[in-house]
PDB file of N, CA, C and O in Angstrom:
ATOM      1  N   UNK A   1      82.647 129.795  49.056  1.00  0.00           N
ATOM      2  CA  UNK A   1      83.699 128.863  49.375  1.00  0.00           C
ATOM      3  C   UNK A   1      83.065 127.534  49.783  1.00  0.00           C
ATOM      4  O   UNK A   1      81.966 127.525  50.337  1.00  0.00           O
ATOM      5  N   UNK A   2      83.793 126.323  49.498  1.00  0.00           N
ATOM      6  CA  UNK A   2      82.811 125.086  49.348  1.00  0.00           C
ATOM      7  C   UNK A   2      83.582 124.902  51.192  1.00  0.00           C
ATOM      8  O   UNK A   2      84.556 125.473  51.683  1.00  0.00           O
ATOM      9  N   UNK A   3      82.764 124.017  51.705  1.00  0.00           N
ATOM     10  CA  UNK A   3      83.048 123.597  52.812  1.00  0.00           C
ATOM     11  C   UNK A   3      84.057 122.308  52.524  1.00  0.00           C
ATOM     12  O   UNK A   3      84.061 121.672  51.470  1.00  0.00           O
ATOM     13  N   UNK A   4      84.871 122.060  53.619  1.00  0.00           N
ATOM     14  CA  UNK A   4      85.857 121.674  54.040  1.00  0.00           C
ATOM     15  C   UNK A   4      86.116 119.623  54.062  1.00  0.00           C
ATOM     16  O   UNK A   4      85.549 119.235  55.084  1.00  0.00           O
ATOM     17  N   UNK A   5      86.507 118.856  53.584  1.00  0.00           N
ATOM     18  CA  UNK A   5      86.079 117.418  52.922  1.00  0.00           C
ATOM     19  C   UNK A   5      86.770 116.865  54.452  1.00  0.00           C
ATOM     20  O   UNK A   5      86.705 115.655  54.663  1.00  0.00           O
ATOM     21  N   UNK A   6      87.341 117.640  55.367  1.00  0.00           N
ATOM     22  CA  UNK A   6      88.035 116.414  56.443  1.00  0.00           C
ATOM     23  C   UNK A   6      87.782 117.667  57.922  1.00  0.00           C
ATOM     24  O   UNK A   6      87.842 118.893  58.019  1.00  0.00           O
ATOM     25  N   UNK A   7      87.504 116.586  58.824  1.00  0.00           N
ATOM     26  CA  UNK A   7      88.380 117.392  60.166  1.00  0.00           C
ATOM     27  C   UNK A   7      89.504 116.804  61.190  1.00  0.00           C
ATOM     28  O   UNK A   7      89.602 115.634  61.560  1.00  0.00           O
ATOM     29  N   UNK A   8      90.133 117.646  61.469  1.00  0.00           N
ATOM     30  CA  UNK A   8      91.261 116.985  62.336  1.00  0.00           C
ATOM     31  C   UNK A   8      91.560 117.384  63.662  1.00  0.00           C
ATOM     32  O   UNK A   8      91.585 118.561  64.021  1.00  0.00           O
ATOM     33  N   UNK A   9      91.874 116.041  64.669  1.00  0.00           N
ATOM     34  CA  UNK A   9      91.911 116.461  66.297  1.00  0.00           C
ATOM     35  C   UNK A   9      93.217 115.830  66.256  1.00  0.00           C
ATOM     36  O   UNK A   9      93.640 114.935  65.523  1.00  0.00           O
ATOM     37  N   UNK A  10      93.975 116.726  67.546  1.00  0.00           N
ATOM     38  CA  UNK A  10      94.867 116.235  67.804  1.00  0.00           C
ATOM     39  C   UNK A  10      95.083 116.200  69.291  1.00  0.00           C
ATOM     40  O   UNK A  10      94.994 117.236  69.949  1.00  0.00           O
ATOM     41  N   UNK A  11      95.325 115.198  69.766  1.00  0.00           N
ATOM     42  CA  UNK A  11      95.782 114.942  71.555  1.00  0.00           C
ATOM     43  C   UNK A  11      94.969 116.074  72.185  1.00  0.00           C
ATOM     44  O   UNK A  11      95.365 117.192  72.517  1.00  0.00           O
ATOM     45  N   UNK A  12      93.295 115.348  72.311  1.00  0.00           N
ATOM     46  CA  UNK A  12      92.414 116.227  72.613  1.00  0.00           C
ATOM     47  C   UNK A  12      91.541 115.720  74.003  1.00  0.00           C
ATOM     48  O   UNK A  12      91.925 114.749  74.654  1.00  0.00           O
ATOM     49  N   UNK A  13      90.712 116.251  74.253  1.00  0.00           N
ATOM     50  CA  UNK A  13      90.506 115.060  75.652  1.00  0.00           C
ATOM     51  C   UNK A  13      88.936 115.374  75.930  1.00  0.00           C
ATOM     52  O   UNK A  13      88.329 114.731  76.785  1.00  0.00           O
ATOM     53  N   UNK A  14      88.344 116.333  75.211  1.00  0.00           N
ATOM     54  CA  UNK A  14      86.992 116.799  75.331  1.00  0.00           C
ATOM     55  C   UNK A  14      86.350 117.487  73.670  1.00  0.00           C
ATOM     56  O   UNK A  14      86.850 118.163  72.771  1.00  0.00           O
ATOM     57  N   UNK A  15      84.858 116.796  73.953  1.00  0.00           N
ATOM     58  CA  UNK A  15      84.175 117.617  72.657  1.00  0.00           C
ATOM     59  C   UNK A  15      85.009 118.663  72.077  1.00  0.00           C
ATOM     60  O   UNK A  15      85.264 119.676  72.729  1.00  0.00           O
ATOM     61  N   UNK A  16      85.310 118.542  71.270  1.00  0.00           N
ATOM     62  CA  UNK A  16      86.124 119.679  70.297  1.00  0.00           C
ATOM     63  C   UNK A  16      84.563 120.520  69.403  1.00  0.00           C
ATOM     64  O   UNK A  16      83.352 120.307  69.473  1.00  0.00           O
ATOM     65  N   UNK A  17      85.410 121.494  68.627  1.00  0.00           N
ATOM     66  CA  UNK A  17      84.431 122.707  68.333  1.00  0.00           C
ATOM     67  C   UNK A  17      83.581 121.948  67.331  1.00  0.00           C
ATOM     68  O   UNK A  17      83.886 120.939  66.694  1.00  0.00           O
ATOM     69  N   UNK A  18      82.622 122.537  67.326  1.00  0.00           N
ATOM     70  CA  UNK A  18      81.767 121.936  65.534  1.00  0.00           C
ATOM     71  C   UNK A  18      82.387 121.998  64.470  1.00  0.00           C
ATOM     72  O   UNK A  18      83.147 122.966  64.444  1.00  0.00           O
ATOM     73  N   UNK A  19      82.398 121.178  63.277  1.00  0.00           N
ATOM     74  CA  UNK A  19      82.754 121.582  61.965  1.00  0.00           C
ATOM     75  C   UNK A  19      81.777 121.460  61.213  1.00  0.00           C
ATOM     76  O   UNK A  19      80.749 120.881  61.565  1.00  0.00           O
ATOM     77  N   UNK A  20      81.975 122.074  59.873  1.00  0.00           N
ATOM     78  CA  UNK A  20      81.720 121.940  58.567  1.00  0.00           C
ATOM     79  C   UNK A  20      81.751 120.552  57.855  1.00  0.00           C
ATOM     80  O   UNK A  20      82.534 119.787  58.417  1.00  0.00           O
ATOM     81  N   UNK A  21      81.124 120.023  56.788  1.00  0.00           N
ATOM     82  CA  UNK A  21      81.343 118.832  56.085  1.00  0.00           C
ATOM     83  C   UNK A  21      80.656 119.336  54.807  1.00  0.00           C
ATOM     84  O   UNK A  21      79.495 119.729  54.691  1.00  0.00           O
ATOM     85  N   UNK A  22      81.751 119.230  53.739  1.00  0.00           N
ATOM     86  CA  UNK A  22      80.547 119.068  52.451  1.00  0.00           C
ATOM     87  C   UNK A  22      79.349 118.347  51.653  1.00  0.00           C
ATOM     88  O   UNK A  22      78.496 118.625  50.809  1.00  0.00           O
ATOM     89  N   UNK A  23      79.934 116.909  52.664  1.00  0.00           N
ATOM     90  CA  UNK A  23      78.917 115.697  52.291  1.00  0.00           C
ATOM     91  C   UNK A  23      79.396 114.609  51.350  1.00  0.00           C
ATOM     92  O   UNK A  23      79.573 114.978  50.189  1.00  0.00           O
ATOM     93  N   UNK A  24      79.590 113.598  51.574  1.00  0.00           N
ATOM     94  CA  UNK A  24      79.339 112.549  50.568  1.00  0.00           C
ATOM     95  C   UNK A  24      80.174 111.254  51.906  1.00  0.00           C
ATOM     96  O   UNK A  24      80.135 111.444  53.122  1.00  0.00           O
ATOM     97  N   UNK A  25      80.689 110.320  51.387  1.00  0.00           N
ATOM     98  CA  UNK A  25      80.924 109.133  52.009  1.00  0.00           C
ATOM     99  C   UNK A  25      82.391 109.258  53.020  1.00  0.00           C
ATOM    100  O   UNK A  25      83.430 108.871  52.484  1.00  0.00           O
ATOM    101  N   UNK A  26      82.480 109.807  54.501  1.00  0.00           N
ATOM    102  CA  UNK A  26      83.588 109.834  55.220  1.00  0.00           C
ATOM    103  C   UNK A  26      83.949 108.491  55.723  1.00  0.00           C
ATOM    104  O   UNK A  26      83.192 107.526  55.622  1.00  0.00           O
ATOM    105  N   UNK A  27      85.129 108.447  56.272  1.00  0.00           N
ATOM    106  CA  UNK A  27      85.680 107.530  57.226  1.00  0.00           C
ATOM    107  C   UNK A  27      86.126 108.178  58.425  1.00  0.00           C
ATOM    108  O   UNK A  27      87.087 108.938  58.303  1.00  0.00           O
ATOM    109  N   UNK A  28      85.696 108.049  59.382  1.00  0.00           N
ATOM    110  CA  UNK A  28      86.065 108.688  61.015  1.00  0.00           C
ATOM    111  C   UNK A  28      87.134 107.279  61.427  1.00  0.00           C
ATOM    112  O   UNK A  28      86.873 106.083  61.296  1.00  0.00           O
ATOM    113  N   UNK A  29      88.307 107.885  61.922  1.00  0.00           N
ATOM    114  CA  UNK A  29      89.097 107.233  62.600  1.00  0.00           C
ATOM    115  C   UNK A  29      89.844 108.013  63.610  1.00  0.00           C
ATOM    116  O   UNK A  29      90.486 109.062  63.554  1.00  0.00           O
ATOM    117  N   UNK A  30      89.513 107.032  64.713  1.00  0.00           N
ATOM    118  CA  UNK A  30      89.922 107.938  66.358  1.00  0.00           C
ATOM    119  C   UNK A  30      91.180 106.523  67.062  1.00  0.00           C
ATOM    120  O   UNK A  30      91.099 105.299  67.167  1.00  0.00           O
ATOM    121  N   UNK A  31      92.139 107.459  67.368  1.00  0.00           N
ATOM    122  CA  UNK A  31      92.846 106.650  68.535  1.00  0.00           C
ATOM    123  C   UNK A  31      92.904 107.811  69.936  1.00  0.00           C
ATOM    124  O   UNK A  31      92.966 109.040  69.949  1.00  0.00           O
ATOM    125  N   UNK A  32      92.854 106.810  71.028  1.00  0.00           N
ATOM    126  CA  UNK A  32      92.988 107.647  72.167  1.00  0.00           C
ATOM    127  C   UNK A  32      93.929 106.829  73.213  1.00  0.00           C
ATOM    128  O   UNK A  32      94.270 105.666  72.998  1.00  0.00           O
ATOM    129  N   UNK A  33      94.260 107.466  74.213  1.00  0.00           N
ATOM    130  CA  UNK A  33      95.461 107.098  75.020  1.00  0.00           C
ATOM    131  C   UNK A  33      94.560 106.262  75.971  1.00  0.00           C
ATOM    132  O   UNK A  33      94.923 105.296  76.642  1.00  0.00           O
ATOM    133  N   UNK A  34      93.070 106.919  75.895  1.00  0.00           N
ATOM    134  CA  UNK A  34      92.475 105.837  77.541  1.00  0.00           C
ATOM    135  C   UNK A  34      91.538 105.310  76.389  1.00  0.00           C
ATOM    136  O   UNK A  34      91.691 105.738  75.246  1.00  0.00           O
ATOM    137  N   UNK A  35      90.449 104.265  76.729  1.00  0.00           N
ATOM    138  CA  UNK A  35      89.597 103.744  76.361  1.00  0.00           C
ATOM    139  C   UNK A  35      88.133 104.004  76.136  1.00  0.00           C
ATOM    140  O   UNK A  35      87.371 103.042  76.046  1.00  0.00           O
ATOM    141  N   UNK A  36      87.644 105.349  76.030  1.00  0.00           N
ATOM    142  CA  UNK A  36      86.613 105.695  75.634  1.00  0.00           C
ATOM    143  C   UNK A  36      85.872 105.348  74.222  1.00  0.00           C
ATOM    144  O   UNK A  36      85.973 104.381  73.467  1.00  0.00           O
ATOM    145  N   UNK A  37      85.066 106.567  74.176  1.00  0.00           N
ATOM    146  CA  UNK A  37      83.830 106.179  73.272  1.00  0.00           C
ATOM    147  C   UNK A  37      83.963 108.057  72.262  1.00  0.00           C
ATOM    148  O   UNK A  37      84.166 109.160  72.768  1.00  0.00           O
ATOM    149  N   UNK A  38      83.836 107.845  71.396  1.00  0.00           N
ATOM    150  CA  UNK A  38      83.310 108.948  70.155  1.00  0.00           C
ATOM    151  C   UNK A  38      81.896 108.583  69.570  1.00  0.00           C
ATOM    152  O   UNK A  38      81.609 107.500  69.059  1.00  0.00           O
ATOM    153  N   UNK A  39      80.995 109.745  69.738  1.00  0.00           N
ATOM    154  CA  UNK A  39      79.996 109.725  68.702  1.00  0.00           C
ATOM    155  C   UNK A  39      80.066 111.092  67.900  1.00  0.00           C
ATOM    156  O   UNK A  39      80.475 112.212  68.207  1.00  0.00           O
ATOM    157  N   UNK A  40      79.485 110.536  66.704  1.00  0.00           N
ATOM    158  CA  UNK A  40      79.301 111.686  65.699  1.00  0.00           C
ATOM    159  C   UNK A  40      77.767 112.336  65.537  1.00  0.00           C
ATOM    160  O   UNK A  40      76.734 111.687  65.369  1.00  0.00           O
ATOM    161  N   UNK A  41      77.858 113.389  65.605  1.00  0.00           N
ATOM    162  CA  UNK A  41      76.418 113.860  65.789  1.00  0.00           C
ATOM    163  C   UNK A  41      76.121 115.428  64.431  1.00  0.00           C
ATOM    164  O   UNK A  41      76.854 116.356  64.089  1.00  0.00           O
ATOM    165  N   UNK A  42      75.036 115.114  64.120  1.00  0.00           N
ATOM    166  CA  UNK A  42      74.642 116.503  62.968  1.00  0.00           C
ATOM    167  C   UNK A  42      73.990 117.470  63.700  1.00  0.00           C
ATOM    168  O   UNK A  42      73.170 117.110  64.544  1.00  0.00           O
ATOM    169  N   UNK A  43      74.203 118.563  63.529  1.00  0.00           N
ATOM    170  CA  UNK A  43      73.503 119.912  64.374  1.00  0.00           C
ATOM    171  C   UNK A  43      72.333 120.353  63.032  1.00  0.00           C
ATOM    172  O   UNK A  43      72.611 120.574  61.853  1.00  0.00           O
ATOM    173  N   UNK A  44      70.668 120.385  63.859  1.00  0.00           N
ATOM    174  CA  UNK A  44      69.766 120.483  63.052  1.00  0.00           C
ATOM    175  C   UNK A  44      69.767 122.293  62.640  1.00  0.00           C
ATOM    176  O   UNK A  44      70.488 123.204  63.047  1.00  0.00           O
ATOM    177  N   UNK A  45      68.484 122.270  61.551  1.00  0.00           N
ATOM    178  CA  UNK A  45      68.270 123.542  61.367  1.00  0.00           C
ATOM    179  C   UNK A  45      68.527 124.627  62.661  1.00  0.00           C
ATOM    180  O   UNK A  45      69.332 125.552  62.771  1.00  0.00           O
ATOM    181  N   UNK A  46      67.580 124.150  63.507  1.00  0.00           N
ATOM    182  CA  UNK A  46      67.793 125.310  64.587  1.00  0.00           C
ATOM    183  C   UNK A  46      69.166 125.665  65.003  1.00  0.00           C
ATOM    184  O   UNK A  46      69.301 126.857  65.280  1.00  0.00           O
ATOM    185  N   UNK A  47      70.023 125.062  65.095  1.00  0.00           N
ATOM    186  CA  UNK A  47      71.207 125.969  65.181  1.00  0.00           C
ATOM    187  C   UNK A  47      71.356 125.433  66.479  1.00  0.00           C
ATOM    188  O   UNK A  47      72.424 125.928  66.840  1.00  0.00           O
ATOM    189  N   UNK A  48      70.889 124.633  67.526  1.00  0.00           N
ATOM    190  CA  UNK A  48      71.410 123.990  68.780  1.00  0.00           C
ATOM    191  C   UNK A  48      71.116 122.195  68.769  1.00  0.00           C
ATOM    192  O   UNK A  48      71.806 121.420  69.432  1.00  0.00           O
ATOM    193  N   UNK A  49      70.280 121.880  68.125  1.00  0.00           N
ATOM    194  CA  UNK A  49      69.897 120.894  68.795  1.00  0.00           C
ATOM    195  C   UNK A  49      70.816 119.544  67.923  1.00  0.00           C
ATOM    196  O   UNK A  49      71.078 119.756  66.739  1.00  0.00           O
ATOM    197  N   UNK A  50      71.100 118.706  68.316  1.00  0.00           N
ATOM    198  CA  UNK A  50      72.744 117.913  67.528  1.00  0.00           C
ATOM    199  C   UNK A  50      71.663 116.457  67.611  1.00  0.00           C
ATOM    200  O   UNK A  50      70.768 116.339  68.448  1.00  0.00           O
ATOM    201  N   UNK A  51      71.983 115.467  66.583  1.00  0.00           N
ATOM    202  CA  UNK A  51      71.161 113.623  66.649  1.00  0.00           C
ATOM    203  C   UNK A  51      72.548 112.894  66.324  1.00  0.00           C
ATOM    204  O   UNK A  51      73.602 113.299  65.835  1.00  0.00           O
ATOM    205  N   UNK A  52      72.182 111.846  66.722  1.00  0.00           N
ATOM    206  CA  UNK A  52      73.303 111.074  66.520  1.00  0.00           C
ATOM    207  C   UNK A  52      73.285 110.179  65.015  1.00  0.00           C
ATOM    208  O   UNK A  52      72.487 109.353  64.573  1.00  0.00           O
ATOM    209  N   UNK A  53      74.503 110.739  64.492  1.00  0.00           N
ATOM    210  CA  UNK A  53      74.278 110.357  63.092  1.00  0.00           C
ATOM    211  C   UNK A  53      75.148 108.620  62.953  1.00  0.00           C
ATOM    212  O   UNK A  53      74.710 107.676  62.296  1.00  0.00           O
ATOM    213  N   UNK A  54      76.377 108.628  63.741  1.00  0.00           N
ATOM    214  CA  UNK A  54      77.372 107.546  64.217  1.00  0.00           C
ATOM    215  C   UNK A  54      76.799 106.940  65.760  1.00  0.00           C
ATOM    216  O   UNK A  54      76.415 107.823  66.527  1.00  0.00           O
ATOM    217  N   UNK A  55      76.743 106.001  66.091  1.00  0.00           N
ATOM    218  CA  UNK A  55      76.240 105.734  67.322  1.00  0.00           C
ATOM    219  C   UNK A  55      77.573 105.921  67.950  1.00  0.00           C
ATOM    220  O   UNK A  55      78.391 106.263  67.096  1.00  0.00           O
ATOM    221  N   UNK A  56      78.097 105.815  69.177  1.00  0.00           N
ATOM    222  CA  UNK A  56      79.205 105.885  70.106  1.00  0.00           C
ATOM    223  C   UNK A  56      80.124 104.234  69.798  1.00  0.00           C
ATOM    224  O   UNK A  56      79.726 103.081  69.967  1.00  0.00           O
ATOM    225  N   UNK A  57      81.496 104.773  69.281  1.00  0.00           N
ATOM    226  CA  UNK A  57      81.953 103.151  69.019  1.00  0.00           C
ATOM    227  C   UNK A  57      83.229 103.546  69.405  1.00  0.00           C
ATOM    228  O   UNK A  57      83.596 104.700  69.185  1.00  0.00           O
ATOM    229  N   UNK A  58      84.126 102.541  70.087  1.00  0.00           N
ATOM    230  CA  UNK A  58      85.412 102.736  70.563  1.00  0.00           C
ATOM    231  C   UNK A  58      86.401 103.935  70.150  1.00  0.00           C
ATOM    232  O   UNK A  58      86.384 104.448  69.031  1.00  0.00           O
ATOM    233  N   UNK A  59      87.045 104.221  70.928  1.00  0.00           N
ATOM    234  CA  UNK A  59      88.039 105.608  70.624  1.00  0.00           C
ATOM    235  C   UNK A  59      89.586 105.080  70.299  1.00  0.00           C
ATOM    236  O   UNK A  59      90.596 105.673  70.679  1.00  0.00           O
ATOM    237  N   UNK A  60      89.573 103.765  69.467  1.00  0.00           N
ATOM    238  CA  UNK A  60      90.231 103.117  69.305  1.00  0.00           C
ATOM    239  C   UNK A  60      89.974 102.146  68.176  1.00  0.00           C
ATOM    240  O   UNK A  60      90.127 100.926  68.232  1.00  0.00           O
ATOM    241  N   UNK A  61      89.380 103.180  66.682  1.00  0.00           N
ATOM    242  CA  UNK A  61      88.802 102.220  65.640  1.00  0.00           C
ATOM    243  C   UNK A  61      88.310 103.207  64.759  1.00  0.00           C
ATOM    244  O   UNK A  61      88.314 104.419  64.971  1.00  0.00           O
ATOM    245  N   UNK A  62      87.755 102.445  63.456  1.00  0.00           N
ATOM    246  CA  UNK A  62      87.572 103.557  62.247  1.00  0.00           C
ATOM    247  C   UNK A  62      85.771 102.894  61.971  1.00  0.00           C
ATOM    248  O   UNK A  62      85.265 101.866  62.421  1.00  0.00           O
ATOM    249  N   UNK A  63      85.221 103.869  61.152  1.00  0.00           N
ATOM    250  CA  UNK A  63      83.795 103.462  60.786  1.00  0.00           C
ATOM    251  C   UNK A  63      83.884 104.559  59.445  1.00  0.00           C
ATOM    252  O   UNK A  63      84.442 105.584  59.053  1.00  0.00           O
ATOM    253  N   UNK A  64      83.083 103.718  59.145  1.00  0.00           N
ATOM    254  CA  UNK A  64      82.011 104.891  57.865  1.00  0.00           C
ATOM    255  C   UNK A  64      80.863 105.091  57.398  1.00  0.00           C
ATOM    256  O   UNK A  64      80.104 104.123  57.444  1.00  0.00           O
ATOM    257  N   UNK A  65      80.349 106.353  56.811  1.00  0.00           N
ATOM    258  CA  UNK A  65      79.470 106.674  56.886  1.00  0.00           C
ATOM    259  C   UNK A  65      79.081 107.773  56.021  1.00  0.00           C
ATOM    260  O   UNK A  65      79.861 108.725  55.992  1.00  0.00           O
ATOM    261  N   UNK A  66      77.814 107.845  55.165  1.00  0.00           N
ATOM    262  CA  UNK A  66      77.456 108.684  54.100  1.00  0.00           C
ATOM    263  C   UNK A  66      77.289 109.926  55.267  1.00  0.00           C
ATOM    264  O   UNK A  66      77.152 109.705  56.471  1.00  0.00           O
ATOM    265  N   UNK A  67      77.334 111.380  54.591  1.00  0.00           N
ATOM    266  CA  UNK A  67      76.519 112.125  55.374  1.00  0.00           C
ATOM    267  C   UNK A  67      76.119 113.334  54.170  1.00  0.00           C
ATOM    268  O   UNK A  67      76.787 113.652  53.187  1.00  0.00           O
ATOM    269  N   UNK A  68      74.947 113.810  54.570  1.00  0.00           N
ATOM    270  CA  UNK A  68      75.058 115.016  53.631  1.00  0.00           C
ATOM    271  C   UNK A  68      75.813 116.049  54.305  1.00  0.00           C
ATOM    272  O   UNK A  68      76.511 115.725  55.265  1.00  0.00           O
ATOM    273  N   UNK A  69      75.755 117.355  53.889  1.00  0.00           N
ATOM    274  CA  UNK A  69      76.570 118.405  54.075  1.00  0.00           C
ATOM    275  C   UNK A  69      75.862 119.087  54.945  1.00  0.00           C
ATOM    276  O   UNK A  69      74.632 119.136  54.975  1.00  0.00           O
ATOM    277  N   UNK A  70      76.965 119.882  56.012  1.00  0.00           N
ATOM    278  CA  UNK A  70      75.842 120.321  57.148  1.00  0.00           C
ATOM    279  C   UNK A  70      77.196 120.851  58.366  1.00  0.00           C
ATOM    280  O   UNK A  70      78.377 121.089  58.114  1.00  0.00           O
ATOM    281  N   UNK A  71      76.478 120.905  59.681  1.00  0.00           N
ATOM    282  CA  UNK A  71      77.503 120.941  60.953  1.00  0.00           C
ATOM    283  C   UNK A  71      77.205 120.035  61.447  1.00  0.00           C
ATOM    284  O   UNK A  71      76.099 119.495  61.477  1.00  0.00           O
ATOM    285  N   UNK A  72      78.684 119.585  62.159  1.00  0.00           N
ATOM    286  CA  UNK A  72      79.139 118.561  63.104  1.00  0.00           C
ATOM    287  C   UNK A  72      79.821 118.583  63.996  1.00  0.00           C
ATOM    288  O   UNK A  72      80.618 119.520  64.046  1.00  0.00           O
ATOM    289  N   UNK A  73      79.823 117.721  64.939  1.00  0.00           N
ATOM    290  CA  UNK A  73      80.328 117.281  66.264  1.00  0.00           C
ATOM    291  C   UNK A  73      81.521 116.100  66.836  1.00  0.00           C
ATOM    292  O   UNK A  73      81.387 116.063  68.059  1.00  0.00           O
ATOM    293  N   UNK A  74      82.054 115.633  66.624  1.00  0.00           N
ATOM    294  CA  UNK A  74      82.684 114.276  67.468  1.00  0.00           C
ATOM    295  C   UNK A  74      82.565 114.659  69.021  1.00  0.00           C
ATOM    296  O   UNK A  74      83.254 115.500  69.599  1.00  0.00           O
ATOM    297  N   UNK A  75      81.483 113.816  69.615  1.00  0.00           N
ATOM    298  CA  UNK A  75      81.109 113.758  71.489  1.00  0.00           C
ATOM    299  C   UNK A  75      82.093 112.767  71.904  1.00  0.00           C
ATOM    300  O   UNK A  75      82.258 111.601  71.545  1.00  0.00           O
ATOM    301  N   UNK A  76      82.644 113.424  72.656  1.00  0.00           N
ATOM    302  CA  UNK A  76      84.053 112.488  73.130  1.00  0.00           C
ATOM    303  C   UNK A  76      83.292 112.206  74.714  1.00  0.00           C
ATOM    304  O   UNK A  76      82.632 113.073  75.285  1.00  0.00           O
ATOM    305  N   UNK A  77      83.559 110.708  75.311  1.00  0.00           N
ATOM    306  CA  UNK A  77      83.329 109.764  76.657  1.00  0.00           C
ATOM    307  C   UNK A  77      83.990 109.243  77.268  1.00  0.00           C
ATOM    308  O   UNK A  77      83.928 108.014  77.262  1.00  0.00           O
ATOM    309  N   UNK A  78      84.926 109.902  78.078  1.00  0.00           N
ATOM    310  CA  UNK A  78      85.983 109.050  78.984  1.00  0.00           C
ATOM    311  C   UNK A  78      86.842 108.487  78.012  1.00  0.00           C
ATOM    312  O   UNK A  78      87.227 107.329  77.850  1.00  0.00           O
ATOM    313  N   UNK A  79      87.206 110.182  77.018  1.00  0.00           N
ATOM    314  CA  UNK A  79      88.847 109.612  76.432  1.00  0.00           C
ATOM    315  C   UNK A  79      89.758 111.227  76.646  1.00  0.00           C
ATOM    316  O   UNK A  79      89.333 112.378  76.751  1.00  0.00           O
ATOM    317  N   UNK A  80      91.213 110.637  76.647  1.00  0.00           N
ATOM    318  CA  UNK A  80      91.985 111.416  76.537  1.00  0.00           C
ATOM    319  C   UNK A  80      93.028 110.843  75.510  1.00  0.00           C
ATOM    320  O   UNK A  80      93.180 109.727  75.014  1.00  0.00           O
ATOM    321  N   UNK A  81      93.852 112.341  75.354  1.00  0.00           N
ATOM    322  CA  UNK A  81      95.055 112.355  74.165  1.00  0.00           C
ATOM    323  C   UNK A  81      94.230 111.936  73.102  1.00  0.00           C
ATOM    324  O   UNK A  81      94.853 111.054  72.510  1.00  0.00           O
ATOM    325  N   UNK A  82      93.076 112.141  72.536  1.00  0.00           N
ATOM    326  CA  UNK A  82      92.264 111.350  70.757  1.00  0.00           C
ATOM    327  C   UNK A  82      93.089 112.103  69.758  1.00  0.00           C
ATOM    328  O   UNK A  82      93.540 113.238  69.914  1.00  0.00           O
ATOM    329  N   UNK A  83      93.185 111.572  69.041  1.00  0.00           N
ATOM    330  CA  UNK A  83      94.180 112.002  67.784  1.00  0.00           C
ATOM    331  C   UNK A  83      93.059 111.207  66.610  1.00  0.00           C
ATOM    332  O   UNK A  83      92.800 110.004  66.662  1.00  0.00           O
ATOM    333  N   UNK A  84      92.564 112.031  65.720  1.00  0.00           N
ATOM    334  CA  UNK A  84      91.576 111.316  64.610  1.00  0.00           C
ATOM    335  C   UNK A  84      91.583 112.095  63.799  1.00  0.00           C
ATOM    336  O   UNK A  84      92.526 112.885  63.838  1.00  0.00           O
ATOM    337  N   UNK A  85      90.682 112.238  62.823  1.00  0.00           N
ATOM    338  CA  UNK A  85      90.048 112.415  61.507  1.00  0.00           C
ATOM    339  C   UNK A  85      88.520 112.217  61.197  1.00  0.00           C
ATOM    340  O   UNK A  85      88.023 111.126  61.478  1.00  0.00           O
ATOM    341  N   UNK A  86      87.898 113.005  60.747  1.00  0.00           N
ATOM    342  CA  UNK A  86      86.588 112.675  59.346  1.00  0.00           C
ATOM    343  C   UNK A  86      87.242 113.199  58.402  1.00  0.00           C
ATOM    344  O   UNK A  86      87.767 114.312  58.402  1.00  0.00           O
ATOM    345  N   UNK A  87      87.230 112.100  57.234  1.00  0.00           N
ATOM    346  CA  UNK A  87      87.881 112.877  56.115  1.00  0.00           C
ATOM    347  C   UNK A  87      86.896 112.026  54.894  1.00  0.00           C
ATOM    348  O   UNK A  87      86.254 110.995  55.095  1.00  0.00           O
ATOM    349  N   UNK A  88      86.985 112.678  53.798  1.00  0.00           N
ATOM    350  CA  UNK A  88      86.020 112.190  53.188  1.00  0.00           C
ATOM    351  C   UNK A  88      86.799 110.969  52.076  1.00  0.00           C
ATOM    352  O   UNK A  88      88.025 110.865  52.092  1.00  0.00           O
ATOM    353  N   UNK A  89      86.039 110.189  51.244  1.00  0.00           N
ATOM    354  CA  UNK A  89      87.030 109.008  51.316  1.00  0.00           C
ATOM    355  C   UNK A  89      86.665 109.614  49.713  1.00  0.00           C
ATOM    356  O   UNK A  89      85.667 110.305  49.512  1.00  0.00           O
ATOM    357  N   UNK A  90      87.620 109.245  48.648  1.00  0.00           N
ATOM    358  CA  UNK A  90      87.962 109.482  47.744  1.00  0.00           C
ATOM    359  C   UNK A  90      86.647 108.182  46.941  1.00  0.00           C
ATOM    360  O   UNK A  90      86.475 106.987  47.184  1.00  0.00           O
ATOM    361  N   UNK A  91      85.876 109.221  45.860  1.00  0.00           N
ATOM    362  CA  UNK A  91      85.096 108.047  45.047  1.00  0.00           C
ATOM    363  C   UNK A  91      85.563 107.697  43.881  1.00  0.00           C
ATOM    364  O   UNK A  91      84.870 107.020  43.122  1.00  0.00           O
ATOM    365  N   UNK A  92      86.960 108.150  43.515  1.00  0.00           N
ATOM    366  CA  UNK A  92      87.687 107.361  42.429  1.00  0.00           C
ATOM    367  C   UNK A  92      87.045 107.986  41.018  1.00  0.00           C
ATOM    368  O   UNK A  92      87.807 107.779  40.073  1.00  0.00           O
ATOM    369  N   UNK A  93      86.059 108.564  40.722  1.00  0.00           N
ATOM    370  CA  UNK A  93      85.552 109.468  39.516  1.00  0.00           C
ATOM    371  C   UNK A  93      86.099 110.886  40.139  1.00  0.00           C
ATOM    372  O   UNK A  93      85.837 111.544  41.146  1.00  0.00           O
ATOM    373  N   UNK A  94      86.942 111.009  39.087  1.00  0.00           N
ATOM    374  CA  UNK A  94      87.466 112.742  38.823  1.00  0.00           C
ATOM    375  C   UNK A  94      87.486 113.195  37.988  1.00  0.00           C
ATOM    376  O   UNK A  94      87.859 114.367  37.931  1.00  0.00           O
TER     377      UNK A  94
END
């Protein structure tokens, strides 16, 4: 089964679980009720240790970003209610 092209939070207020990504070019977009910070982070081979693939940018804005396929994180910083997305952005060849 191929892994999963988006993830979704809803009115969340702490690190949510890891996901899946299949890889190619996402757009992360986060709104939150307070003014924090989201970073996106890849979990290495070993199976614990996470790098920051997105640096930490408002919880109130969109970015993008290639990634290959792998596990992931959104590290949530002094936000509540986040309502977002990684979803992968459509490359128009089908």
């Amino acid at each position: 089964m191929a892994a999963p092209d988006y993830a979704y939070f809803s009115s969340i207020s702490a690190t949510p679980a890891k996901f899946e990504l299949s890889g190619g070019a996402y757009g992360v977009t986060v709104h939150a009720g307070t003014w924090g910070t989201a970073t996106l982070q890849r979990q290495l081979p070993d199976g614990s240790t996470l790098v920051t693939v997105l640096s930490a940018f408002s919880a109130d804005g969109y970015q993008e970003i290639h990634l290959p396929g792998g596990i992931y994180q959104l590290t949530l910083s002094g936000v509540s209610g986040l309502v977002g997305e990684v979803a992968l952005i459509a490359s128009g060849i089908y």
